[in-house]
Legacy VTK file of the C-alpha trace (Angstrom):
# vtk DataFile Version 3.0
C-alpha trace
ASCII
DATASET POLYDATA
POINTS 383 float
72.949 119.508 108.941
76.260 120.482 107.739
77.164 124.411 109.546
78.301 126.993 107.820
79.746 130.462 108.608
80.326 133.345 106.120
83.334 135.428 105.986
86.114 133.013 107.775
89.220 134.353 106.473
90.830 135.069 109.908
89.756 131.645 110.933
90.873 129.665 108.383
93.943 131.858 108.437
94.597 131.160 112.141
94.056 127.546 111.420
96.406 126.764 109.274
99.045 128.780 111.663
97.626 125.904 114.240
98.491 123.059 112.222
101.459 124.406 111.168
103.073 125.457 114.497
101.329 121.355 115.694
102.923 119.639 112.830
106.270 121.432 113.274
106.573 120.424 116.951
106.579 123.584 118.394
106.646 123.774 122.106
103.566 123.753 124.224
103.207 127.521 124.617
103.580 128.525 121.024
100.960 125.554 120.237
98.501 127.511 122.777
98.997 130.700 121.348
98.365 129.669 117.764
95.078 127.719 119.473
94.170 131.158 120.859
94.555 132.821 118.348
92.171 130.521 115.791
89.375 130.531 118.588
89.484 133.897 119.167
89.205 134.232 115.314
86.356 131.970 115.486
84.364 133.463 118.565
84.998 137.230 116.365
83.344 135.505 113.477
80.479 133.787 115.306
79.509 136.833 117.322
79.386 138.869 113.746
77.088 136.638 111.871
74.932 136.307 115.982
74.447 139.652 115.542
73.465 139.839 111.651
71.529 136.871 112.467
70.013 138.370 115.396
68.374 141.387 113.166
67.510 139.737 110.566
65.385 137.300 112.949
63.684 140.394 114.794
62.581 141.631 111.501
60.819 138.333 110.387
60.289 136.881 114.080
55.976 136.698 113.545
56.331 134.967 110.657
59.419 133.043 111.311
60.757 130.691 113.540
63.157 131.694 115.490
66.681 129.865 115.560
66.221 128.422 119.611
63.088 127.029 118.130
65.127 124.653 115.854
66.554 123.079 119.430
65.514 120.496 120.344
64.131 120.481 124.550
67.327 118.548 125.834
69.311 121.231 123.595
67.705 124.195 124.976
67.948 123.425 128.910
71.507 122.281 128.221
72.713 124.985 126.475
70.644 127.356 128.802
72.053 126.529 132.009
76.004 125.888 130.189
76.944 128.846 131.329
75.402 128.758 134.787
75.166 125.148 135.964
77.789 122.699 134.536
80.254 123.361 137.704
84.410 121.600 137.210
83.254 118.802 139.356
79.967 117.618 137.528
80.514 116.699 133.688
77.879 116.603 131.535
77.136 114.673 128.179
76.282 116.921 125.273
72.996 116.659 123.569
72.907 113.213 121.520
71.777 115.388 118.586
74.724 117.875 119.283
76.786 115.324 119.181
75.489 114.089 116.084
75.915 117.127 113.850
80.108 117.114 115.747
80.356 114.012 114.126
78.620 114.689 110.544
80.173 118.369 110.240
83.494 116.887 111.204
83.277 113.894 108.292
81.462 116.540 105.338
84.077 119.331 106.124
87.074 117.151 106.504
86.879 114.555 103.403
89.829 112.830 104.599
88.067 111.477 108.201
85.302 110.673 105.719
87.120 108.505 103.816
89.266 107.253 105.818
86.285 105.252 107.187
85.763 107.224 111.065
82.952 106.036 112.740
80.702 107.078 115.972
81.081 103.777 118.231
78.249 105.714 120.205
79.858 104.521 123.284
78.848 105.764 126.792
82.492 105.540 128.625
83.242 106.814 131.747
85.638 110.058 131.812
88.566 110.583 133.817
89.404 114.312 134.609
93.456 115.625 134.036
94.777 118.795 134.073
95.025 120.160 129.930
97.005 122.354 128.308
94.660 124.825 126.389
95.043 123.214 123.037
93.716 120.337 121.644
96.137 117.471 123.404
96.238 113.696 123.149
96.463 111.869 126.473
95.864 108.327 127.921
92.877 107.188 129.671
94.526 106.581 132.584
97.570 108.897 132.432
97.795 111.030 135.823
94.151 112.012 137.347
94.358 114.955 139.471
91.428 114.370 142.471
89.909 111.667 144.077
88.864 108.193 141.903
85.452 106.432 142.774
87.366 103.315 141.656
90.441 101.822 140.542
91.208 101.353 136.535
94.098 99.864 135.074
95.798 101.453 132.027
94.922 99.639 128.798
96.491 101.914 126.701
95.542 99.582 123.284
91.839 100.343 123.550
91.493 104.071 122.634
93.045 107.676 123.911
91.409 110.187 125.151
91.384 113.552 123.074
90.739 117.075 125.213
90.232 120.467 123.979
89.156 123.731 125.433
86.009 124.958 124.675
85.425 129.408 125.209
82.581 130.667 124.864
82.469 134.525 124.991
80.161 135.812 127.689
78.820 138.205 124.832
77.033 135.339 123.482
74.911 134.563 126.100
72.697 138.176 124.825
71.810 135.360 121.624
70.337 132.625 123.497
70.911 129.084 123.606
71.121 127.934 120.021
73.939 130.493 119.570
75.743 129.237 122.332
74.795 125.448 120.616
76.123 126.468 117.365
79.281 128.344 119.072
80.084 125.450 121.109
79.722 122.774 118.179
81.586 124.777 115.653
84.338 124.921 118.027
84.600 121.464 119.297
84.019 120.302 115.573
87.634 122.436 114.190
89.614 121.346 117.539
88.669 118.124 117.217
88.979 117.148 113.496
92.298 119.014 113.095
93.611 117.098 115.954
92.222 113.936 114.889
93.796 114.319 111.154
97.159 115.182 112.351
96.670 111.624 114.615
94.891 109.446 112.115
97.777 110.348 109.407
100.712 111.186 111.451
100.162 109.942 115.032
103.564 107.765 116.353
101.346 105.789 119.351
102.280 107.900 121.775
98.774 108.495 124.090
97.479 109.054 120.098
96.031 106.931 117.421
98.908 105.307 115.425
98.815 107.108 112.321
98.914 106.049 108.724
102.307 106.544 108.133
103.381 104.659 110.852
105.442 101.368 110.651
103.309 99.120 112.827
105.521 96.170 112.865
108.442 98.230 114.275
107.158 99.378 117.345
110.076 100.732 120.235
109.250 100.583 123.594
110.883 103.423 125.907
109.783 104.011 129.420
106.705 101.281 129.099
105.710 103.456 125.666
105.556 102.064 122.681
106.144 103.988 119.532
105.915 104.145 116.106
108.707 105.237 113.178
107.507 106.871 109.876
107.012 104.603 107.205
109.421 104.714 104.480
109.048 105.661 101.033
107.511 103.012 98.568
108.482 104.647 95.632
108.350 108.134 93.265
105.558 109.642 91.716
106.029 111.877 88.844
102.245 111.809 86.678
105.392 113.499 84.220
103.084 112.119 81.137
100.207 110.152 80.556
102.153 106.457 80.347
104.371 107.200 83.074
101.043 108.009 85.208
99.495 104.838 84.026
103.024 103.084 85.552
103.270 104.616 88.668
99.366 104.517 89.751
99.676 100.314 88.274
102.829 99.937 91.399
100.646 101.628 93.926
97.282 99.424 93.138
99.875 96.550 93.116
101.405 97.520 95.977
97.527 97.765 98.257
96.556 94.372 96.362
97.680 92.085 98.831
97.377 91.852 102.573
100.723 91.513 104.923
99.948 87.576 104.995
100.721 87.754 101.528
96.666 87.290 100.186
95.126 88.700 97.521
92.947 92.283 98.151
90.838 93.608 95.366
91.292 97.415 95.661
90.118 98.704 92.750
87.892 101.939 93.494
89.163 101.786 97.144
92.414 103.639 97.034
92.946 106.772 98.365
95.476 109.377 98.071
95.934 112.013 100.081
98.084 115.329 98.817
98.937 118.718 100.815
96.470 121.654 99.689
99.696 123.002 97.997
100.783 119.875 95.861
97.225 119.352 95.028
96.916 121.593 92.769
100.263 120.031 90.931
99.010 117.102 90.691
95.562 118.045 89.452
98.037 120.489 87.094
99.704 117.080 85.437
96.506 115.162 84.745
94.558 118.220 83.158
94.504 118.263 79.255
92.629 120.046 76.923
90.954 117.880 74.941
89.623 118.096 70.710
86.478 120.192 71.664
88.656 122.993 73.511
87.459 121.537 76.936
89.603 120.792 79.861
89.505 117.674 81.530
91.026 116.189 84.483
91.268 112.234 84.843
93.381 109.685 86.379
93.697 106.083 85.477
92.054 103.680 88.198
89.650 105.692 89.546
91.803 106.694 91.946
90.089 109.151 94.276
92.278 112.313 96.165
91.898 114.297 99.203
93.638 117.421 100.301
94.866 117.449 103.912
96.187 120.495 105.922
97.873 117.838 107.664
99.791 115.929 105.066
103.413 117.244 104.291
104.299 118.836 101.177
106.292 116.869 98.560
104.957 113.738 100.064
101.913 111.596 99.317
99.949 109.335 101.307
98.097 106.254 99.742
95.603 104.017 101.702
92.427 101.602 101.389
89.405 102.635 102.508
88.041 99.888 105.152
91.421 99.022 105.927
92.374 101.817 109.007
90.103 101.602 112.413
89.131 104.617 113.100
86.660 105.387 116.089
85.514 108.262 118.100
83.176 107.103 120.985
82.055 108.180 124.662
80.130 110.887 123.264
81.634 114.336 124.482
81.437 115.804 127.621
82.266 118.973 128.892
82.763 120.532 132.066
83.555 124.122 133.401
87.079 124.594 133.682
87.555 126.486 137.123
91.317 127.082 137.306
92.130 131.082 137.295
92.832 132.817 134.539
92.923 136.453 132.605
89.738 135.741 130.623
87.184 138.413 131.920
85.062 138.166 128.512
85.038 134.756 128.717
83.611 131.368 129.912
85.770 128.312 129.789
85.121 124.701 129.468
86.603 121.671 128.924
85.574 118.978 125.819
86.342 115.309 126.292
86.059 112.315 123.539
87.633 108.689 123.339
89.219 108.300 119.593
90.778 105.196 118.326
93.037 104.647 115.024
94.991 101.526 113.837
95.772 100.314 110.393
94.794 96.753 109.809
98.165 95.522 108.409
101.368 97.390 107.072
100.106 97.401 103.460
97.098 99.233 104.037
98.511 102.434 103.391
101.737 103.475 102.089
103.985 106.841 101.523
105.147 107.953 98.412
107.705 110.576 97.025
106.268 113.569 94.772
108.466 114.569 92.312
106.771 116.691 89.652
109.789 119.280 88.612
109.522 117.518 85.213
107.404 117.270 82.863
106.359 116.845 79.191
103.501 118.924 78.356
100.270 116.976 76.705
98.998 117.383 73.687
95.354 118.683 73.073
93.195 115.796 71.785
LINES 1 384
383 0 1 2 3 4 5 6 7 8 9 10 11 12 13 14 15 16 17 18 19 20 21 22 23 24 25 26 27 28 29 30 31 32 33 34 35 36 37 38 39 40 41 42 43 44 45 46 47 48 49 50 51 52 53 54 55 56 57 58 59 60 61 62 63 64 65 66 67 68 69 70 71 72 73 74 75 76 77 78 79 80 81 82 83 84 85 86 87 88 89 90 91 92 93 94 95 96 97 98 99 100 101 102 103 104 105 106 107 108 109 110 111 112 113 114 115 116 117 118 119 120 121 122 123 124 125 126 127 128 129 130 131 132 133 134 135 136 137 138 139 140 141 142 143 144 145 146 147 148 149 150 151 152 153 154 155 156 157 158 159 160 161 162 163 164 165 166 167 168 169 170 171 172 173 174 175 176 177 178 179 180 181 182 183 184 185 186 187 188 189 190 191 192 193 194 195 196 197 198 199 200 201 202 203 204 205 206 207 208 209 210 211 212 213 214 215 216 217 218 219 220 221 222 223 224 225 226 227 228 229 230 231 232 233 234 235 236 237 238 239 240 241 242 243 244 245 246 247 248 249 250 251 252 253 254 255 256 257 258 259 260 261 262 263 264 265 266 267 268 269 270 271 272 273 274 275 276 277 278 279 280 281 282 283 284 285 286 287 288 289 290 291 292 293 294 295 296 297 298 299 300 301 302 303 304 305 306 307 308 309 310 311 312 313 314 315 316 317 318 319 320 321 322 323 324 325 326 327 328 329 330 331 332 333 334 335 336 337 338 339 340 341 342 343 344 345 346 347 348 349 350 351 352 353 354 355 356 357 358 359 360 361 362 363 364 365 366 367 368 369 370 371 372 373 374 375 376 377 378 379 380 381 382
């Protein structure tokens, strides 16, 4: 059940500061401000539809069902006693059905993680605990643990990384009950996860991340026992200036995704994705719309080709790929765990959200980057 919330401007808003400030390297304090500032836009609007919610459920409660009755029995003691109960030293896995809608709200509202193939390995891994930074940060498995080990793990740093975000739930929304907190809690770890998990899947060097899809696998450079990956280079230019040179340009990009690094043939037609910036989105959607003999206006591209807007793609810059041809995994369900450390947040409880993620492209021609040049064009006649 896909969740929606009404009237997210200042979310959405503070979002896109987040990604920004991420995908811009700014340091680790201006990163956790921006984070602040989208969960505190988040917990503002939350608490406003709560309360809207809250009155409109009093009105119809006898003949209604009221929202913690939509929980199911593992979801309401868990979510009951979050607050109270989950102490630093005890982590707890969420609700499998919790953890379920995570997983389908993150793939429905972020095309791009739907497409790009991420699954739910549904693994049951054991979590190591390490200090975090108050955003949503990348780490290894087993980077530097703070406390005492039950036992000794070596660092396989190829299987997966371990992806942490703080989770704060405003003490206000206890007054709501449990499926608030539920809904609260999923929202949250839904946005901090998938943003962090685009930015890796499409960007991420290697570095205690996924290795993203515009990364130069074969070309790894180890520094310090770290290996790293450089940005691909581009493939090519695309214009979609007019309808042949569209045709040309889409033709080198199937032709380019048609064969596997060992030189086989791949059919890809139907399979090809490209993924565009919000912003040049709309100029590309801008050079394939004509209106046609009946006064209608129609948008096609040759091939099927299928795109996705990404917050986390840069501007002037495409991204091509095949589906089924990227790994992408979250697993270890999520746990969480009350973060004890002190800090100014009176109104306030604060956890801490754990999940394994894994992303690899199969070869170096499964996905490729692409200049956008559209300054030119020749305009299309009607018909």
């Amino acid at each position: 059940m896909t969740m929606k919330l009404k009237g997210m401007e200042t979310f959405n808003e503070a979002k896109a500061a987040f990604i920004a400030a991420v995908k811009s390297g700014a340091n680790e304090e201006e990163q956790g401000q921006a984070y602040a500032s989208m969960i505190d836009g988040l917990a503002s609007d939350v608490l406003e539809e709560a309360k809207i919610a809250a009155r409109q459920e009093a009105e119809q409660y006898a003949i209604g069902t009221p929202a913690d009755g939509k929980l199911s029995a593992g979801q309401r003691k868990f979510f009951n006693e979050v607050t109270t109960e989950v102490g630093y030293k005890e982590e707890k896995l969420l609700p499998q059905e919790t953890i379920d809608e995570i997983f389908e709200d993150m793939t429905t509202e972020h095309p791009l993680l739907s497409k790009i193939g991420l699954k739910n390995a549904g693994l049951r891994l054991k979590f190591l605990k390490s200090e975090t930074t108050g955003i949503a940060v990348w780490g290894k498995i087993f980077g530097e643990i703070k406390g005492q080990l039950d036992a000794a793990f070596s660092d396989e740093e190829e299987i997966s990384n371990k992806l942490t975000a703080f989770v704060v739930i405003p003490k206000d929304l206890r007054d709501f009950g449990p499926a608030w907190i539920e809904r609260f809690v999923r929202l949250q770890i839904q946005e901090a996860f998938s943003v962090a998990l685009e930015l890796a899947f499409l960007t991420g060097d290697g570095q205690d991340k996924p290795i993203g899809l515009d990364r130069d696998i074969n070309n790894g450079t180890i520094t310090g026992g770290v290996t790293t990956y450089p940005k691909k280079a581009a493939e090519g230019t695309l214009t979609f200036a007019d309808p042949k040179a569209t045709v040309n340009e889409l033709t080198a990009v199937y032709e380019y995704h048609s064969t596997k690094e060992n030189g086989k043939s791949l059919s890809v037609g139907g399979k090809v994705v490209m993924v565009v910036s919000p912003m040049d989105s709309w100029k590309v959607r801008a050079q394939y719309t004509h209106l046609n003999q009946n006064g209608v206006y129609v948008t096609a591209l040759p091939f099927n080709l299928d795109i996705v807007e990404s917050e986390a793609m840069t501007q002037n810059e495409t991204l091509t790929f095949v589906t089924g041809r990227y790994d992408a995994y979250v697993g270890g369900g999520v746990k969480i765990n009350k973060f004890d450390q002190t800090l100014a947040l009176e109104d306030l409880e604060l956890f801490v959200a754990k999940q394994f993620a894994f992303g690899k492209a199969k070869d170096i021609k499964a996905s490729a980057i692409w200049t956008l040049d559209m300054t030119t064009t020749e305009t299309v006649p009607a018909g």
